[in-house]
PDBQT receptor file of N, H, CA, C and O in Angstrom, charges set to zero:
ATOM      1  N   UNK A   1       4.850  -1.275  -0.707  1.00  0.00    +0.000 N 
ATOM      2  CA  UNK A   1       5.936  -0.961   0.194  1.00  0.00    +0.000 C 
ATOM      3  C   UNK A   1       5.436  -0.904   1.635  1.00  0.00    +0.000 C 
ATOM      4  O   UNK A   1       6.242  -1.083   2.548  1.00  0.00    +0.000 OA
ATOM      5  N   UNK A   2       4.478  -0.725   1.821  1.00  0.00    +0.000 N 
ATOM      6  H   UNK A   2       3.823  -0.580   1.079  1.00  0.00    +0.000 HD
ATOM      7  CA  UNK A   2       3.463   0.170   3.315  1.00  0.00    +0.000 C 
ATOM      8  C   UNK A   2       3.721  -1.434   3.615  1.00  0.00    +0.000 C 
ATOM      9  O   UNK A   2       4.464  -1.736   4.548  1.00  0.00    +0.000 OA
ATOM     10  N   UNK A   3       3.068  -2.507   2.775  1.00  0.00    +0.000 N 
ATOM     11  H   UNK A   3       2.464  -2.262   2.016  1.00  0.00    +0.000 HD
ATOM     12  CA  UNK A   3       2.643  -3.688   3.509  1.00  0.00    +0.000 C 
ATOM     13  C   UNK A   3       3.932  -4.365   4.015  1.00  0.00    +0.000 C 
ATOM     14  O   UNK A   3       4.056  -4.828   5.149  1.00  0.00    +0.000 OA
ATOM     15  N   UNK A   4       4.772  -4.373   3.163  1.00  0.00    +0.000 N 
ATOM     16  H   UNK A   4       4.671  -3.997   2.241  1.00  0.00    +0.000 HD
ATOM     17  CA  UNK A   4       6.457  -5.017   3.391  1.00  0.00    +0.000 C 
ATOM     18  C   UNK A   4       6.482  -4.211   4.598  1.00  0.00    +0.000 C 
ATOM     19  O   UNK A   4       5.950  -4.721   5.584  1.00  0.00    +0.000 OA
ATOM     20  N   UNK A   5       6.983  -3.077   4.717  1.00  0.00    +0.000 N 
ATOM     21  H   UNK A   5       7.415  -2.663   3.916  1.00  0.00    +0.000 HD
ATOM     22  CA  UNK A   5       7.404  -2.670   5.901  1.00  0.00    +0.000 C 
ATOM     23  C   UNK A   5       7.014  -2.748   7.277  1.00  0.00    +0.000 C 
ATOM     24  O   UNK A   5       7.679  -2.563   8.296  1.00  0.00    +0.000 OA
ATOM     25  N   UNK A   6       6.106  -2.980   7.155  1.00  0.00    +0.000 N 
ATOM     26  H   UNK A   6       5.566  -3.130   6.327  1.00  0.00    +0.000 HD
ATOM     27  CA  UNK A   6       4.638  -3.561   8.279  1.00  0.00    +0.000 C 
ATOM     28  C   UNK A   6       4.899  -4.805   8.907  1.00  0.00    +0.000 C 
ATOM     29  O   UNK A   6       4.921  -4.961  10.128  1.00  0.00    +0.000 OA
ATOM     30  N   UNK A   7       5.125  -5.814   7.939  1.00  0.00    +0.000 N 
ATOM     31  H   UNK A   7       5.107  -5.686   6.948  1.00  0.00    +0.000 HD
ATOM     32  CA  UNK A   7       5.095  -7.212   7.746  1.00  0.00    +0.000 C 
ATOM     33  C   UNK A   7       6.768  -7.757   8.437  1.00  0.00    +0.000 C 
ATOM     34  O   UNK A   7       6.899  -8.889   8.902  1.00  0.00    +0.000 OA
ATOM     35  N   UNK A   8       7.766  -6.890   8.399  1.00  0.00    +0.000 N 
ATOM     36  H   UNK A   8       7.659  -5.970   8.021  1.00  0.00    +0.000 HD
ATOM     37  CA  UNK A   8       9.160  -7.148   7.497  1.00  0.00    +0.000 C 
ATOM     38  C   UNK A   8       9.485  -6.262   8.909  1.00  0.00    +0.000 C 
ATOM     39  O   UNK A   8      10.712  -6.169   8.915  1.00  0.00    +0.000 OA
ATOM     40  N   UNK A   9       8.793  -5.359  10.469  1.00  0.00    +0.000 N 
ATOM     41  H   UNK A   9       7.796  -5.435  10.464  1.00  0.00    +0.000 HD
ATOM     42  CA  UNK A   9       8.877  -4.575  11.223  1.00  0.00    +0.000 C 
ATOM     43  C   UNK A   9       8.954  -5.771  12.261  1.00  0.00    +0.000 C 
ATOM     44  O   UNK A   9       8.150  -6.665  12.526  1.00  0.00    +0.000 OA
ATOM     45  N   UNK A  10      10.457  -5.406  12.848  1.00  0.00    +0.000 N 
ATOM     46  H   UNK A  10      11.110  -4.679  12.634  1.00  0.00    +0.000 HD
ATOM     47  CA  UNK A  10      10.638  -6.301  14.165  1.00  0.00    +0.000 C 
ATOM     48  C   UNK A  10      10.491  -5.530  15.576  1.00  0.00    +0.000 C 
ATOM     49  O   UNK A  10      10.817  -5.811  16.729  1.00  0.00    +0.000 OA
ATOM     50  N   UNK A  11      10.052  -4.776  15.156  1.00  0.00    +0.000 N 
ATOM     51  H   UNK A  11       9.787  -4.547  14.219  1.00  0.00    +0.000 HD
ATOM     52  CA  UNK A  11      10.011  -3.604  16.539  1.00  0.00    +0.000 C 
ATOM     53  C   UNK A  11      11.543  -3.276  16.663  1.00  0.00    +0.000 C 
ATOM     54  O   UNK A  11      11.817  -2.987  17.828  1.00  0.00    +0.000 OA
ATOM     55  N   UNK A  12      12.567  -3.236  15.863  1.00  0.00    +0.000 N 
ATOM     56  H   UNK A  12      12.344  -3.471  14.917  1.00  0.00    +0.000 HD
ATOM     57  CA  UNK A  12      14.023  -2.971  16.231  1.00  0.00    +0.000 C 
ATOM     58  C   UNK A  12      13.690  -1.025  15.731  1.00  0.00    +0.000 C 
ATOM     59  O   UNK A  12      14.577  -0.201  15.953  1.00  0.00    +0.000 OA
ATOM     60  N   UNK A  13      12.778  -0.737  15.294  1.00  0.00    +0.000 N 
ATOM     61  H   UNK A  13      12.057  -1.406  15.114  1.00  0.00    +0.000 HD
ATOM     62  CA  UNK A  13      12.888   1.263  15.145  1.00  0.00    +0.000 C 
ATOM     63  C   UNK A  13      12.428   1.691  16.312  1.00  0.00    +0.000 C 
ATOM     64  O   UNK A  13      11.518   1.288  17.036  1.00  0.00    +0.000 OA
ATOM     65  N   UNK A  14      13.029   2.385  16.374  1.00  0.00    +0.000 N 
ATOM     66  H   UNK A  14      13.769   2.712  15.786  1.00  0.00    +0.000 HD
ATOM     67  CA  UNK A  14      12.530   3.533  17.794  1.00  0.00    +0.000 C 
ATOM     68  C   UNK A  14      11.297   4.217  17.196  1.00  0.00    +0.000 C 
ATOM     69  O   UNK A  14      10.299   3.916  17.850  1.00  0.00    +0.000 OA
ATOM     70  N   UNK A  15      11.130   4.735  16.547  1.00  0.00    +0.000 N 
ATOM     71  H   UNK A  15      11.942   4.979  16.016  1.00  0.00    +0.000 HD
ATOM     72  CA  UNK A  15       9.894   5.623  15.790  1.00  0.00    +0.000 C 
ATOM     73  C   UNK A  15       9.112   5.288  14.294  1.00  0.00    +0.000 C 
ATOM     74  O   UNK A  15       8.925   6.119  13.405  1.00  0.00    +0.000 OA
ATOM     75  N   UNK A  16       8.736   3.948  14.263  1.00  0.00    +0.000 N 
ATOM     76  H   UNK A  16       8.888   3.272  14.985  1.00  0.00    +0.000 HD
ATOM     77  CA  UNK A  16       8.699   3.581  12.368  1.00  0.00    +0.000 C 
ATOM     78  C   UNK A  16       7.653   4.151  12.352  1.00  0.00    +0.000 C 
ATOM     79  O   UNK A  16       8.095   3.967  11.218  1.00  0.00    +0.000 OA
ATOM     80  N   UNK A  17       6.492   4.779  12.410  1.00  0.00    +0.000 N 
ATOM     81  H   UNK A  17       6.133   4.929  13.332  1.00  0.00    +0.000 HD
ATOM     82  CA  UNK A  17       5.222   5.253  12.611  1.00  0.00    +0.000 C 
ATOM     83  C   UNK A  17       5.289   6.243  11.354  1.00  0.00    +0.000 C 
ATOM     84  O   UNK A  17       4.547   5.950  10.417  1.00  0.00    +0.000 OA
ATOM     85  N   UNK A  18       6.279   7.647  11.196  1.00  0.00    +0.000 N 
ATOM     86  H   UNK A  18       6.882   7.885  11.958  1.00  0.00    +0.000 HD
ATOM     87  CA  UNK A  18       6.346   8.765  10.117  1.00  0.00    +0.000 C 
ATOM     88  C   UNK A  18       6.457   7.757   9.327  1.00  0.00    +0.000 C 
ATOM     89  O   UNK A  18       5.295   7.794   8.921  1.00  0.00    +0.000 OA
ATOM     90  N   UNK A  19       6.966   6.778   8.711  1.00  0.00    +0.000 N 
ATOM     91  H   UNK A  19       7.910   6.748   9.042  1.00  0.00    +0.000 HD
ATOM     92  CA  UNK A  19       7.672   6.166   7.284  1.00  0.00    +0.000 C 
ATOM     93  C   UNK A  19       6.634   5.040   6.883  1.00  0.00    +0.000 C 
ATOM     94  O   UNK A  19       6.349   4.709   5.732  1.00  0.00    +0.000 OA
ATOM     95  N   UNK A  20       6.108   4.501   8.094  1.00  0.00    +0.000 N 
ATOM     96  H   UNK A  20       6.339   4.770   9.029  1.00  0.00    +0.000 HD
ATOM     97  CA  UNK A  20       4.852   3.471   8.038  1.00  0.00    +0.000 C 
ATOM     98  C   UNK A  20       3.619   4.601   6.672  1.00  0.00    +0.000 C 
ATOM     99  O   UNK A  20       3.209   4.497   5.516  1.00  0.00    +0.000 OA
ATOM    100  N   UNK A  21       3.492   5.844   8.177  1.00  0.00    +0.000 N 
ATOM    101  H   UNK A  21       3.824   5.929   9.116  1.00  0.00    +0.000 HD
ATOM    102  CA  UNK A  21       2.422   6.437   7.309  1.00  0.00    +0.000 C 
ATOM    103  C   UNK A  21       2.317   7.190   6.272  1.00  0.00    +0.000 C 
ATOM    104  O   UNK A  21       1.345   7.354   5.534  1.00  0.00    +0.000 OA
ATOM    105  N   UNK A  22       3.656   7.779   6.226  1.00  0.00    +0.000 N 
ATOM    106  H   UNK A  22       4.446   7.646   6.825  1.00  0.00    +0.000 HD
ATOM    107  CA  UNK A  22       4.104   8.123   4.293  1.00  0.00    +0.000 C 
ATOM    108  C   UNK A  22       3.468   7.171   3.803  1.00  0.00    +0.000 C 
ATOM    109  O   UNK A  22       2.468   7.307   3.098  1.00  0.00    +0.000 OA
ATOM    110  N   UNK A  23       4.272   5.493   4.307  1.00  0.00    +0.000 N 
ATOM    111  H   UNK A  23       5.084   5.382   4.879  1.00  0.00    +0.000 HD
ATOM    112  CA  UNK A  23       3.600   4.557   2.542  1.00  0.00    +0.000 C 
ATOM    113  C   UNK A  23       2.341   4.300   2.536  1.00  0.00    +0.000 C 
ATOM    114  O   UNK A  23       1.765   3.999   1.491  1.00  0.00    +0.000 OA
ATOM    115  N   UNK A  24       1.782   4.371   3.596  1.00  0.00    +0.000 N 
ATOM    116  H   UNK A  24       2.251   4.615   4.446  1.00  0.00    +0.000 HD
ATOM    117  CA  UNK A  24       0.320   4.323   3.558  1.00  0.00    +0.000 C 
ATOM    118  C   UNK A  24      -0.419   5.192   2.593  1.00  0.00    +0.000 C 
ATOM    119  O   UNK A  24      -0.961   4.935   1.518  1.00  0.00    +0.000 OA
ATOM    120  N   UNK A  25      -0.264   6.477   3.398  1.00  0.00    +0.000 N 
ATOM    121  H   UNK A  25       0.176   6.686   4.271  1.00  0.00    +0.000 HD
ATOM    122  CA  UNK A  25      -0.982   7.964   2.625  1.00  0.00    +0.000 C 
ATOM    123  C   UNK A  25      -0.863   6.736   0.577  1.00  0.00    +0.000 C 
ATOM    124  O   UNK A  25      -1.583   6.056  -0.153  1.00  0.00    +0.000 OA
ATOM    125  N   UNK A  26       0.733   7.311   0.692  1.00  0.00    +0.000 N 
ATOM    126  H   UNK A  26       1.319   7.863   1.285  1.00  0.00    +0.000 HD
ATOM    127  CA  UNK A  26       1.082   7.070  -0.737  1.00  0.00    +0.000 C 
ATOM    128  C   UNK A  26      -0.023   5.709  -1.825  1.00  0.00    +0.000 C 
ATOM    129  O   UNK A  26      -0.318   5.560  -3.010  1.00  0.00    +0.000 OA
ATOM    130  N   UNK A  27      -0.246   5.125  -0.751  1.00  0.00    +0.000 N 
ATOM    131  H   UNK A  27      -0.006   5.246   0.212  1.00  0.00    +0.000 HD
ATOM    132  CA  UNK A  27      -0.705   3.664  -1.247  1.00  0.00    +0.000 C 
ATOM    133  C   UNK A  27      -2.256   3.730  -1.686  1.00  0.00    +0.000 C 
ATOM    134  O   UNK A  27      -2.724   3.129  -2.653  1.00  0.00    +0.000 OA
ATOM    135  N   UNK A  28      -2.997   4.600  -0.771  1.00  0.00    +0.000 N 
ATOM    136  H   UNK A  28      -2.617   5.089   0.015  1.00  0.00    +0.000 HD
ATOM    137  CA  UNK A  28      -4.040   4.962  -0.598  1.00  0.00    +0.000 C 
ATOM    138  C   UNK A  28      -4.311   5.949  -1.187  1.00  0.00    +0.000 C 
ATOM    139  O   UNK A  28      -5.537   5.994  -1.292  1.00  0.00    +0.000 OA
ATOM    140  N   UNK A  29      -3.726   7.010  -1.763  1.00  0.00    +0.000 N 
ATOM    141  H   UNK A  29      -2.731   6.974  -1.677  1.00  0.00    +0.000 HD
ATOM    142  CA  UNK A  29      -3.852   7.896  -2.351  1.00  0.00    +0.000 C 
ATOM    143  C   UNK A  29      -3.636   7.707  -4.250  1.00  0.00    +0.000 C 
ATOM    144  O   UNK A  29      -4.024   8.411  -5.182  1.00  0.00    +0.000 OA
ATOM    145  N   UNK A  30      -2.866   6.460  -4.198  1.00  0.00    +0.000 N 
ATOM    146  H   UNK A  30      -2.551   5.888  -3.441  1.00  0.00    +0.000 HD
ATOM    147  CA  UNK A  30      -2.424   6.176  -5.586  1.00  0.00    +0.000 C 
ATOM    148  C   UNK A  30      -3.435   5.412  -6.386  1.00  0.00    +0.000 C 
ATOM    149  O   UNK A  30      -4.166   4.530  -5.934  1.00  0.00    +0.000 OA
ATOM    150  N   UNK A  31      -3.391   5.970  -7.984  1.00  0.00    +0.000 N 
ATOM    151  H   UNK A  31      -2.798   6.687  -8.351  1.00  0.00    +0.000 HD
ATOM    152  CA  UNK A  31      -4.511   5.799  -8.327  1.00  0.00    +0.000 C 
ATOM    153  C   UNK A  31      -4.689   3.944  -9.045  1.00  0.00    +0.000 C 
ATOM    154  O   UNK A  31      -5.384   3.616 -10.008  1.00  0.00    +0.000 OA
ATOM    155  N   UNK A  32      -3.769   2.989  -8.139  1.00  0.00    +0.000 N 
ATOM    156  H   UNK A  32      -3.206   3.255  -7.357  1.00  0.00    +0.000 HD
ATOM    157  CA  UNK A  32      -4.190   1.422  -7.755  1.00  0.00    +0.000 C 
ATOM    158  C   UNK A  32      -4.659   1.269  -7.187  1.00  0.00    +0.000 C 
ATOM    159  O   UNK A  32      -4.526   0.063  -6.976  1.00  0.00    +0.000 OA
ATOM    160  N   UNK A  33      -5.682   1.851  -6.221  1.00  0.00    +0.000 N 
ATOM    161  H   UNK A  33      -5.790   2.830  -6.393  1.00  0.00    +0.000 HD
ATOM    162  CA  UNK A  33      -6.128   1.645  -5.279  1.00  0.00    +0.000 C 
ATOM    163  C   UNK A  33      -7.828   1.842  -5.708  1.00  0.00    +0.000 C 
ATOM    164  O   UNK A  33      -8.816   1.161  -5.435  1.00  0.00    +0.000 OA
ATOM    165  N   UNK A  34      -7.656   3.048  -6.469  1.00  0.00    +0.000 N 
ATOM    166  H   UNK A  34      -6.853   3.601  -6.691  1.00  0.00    +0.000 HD
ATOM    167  CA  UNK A  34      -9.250   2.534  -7.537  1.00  0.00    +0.000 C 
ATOM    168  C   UNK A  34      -9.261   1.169  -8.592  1.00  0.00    +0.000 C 
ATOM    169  O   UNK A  34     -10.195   0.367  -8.585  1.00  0.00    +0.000 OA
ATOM    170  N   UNK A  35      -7.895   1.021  -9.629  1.00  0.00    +0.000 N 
ATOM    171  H   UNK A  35      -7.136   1.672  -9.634  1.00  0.00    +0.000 HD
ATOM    172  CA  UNK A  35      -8.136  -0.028  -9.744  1.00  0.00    +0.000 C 
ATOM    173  C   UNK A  35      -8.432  -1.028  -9.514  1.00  0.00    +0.000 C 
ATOM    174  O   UNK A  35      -9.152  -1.712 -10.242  1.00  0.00    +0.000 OA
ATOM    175  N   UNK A  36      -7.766  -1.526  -8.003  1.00  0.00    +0.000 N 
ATOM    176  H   UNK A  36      -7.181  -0.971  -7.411  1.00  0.00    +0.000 HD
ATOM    177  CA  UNK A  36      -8.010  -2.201  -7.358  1.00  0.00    +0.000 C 
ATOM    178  C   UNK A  36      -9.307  -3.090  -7.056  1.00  0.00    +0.000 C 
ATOM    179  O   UNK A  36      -9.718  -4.239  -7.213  1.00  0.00    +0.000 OA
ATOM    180  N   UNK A  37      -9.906  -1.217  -6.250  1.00  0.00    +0.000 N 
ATOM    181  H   UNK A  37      -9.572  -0.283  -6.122  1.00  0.00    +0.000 HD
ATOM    182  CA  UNK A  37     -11.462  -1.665  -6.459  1.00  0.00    +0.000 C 
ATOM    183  C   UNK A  37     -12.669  -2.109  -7.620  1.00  0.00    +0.000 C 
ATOM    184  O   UNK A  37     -13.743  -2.684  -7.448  1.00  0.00    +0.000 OA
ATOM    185  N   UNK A  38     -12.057  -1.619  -8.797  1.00  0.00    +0.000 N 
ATOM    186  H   UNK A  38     -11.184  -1.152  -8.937  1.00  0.00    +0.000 HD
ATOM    187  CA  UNK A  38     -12.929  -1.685 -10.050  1.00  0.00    +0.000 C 
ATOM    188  C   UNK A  38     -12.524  -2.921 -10.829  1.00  0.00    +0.000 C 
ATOM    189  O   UNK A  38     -13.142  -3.374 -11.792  1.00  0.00    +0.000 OA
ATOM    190  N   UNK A  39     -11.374  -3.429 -10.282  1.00  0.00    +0.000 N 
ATOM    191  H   UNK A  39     -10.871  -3.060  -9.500  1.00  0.00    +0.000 HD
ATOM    192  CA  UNK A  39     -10.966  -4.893 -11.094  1.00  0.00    +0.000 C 
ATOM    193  C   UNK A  39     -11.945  -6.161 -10.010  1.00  0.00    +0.000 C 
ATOM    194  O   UNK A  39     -12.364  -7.305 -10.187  1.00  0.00    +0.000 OA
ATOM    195  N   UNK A  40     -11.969  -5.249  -8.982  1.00  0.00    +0.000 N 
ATOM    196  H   UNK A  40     -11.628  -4.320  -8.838  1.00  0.00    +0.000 HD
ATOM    197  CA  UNK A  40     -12.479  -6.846  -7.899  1.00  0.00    +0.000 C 
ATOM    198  C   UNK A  40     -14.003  -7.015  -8.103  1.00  0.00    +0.000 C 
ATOM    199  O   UNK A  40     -14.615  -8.084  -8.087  1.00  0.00    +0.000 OA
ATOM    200  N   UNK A  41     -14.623  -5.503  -8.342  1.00  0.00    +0.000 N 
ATOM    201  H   UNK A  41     -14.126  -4.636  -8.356  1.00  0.00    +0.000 HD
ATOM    202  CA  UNK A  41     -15.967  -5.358  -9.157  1.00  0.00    +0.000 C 
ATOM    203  C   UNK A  41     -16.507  -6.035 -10.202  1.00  0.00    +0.000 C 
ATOM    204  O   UNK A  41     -17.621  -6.558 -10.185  1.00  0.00    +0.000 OA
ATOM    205  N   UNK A  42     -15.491  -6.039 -11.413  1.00  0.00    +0.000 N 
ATOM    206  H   UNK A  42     -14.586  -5.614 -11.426  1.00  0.00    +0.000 HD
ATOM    207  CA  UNK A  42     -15.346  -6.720 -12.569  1.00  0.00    +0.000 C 
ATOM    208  C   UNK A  42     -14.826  -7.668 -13.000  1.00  0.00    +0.000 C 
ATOM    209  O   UNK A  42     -14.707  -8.084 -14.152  1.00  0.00    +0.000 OA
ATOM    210  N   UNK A  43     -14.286  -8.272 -11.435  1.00  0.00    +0.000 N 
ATOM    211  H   UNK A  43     -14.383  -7.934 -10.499  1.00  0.00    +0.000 HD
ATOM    212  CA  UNK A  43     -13.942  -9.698 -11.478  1.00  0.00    +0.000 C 
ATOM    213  C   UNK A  43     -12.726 -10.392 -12.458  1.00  0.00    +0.000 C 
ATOM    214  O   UNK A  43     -12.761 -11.439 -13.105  1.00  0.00    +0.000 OA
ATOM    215  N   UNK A  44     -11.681  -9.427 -12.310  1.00  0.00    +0.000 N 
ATOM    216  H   UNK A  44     -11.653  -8.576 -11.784  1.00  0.00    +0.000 HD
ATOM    217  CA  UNK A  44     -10.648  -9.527 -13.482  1.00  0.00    +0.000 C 
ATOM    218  C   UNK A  44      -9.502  -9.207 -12.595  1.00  0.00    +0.000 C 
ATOM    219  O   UNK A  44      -9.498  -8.692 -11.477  1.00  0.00    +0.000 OA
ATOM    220  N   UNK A  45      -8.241  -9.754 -13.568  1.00  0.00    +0.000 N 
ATOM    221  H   UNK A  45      -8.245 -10.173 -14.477  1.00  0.00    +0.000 HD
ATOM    222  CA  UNK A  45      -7.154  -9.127 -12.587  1.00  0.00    +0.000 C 
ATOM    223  C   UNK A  45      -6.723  -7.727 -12.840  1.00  0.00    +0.000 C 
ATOM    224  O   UNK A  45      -6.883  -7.010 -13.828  1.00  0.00    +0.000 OA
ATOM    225  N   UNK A  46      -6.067  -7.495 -11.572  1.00  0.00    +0.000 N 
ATOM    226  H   UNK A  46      -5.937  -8.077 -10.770  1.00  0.00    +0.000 HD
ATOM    227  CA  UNK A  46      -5.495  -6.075 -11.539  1.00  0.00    +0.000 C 
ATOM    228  C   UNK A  46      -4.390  -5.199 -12.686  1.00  0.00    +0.000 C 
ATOM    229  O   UNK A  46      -3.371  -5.740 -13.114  1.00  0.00    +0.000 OA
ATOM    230  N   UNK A  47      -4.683  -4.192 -12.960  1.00  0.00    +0.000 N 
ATOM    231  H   UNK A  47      -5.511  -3.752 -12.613  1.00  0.00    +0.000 HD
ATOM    232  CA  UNK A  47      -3.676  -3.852 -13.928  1.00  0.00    +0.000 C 
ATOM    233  C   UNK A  47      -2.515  -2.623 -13.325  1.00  0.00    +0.000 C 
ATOM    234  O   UNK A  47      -2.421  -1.482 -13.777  1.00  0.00    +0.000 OA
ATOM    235  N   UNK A  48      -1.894  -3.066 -12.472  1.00  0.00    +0.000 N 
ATOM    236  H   UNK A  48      -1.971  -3.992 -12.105  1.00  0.00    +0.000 HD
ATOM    237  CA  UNK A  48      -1.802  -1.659 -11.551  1.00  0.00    +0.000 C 
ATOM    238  C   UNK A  48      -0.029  -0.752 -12.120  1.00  0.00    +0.000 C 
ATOM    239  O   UNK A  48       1.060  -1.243 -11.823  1.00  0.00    +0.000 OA
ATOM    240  N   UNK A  49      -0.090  -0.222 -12.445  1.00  0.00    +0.000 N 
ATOM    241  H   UNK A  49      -0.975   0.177 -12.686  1.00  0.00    +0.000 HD
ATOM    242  CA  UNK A  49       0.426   0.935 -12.878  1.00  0.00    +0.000 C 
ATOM    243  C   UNK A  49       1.655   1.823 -11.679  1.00  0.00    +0.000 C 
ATOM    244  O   UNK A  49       2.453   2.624 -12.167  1.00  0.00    +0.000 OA
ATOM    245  N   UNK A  50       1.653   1.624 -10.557  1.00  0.00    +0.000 N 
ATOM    246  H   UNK A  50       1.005   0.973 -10.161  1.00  0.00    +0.000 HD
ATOM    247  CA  UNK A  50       2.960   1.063  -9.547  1.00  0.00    +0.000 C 
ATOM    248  C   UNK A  50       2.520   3.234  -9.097  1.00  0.00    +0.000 C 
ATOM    249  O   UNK A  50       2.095   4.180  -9.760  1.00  0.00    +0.000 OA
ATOM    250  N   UNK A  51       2.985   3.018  -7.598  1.00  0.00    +0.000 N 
ATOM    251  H   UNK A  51       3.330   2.249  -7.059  1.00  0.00    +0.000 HD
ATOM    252  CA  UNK A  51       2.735   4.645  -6.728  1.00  0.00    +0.000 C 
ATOM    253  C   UNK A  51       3.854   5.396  -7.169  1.00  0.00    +0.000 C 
ATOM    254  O   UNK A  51       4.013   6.553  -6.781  1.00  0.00    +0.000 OA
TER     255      UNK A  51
């Protein structure tokens, strides 16, 4: 979601910054983000389990 909104941001919000960094925290904090790392380790695809 963090990346869509990022990507998908025309500068039309006055303030997107709080909602940017909710999905961030969320994204980064969720536990795909170890998978992530341990599938790219092990050279396999991701199995990710959604924030």
């Amino acid at each position: 979601q963090h990346a869509k909104r990022v990507l998908n941001d025309d500068g039309a919000y006055d303030d997107p910054w709080p909602t940017h960094k909710e999905l961030f925290d969320r994204a980064w904090a969720s536990h795909d983000i170890i998978e992530a790392q341990v599938a790219r380790i092990e050279k396999r695809p991701p199995r990710f389990r959604g924030a």
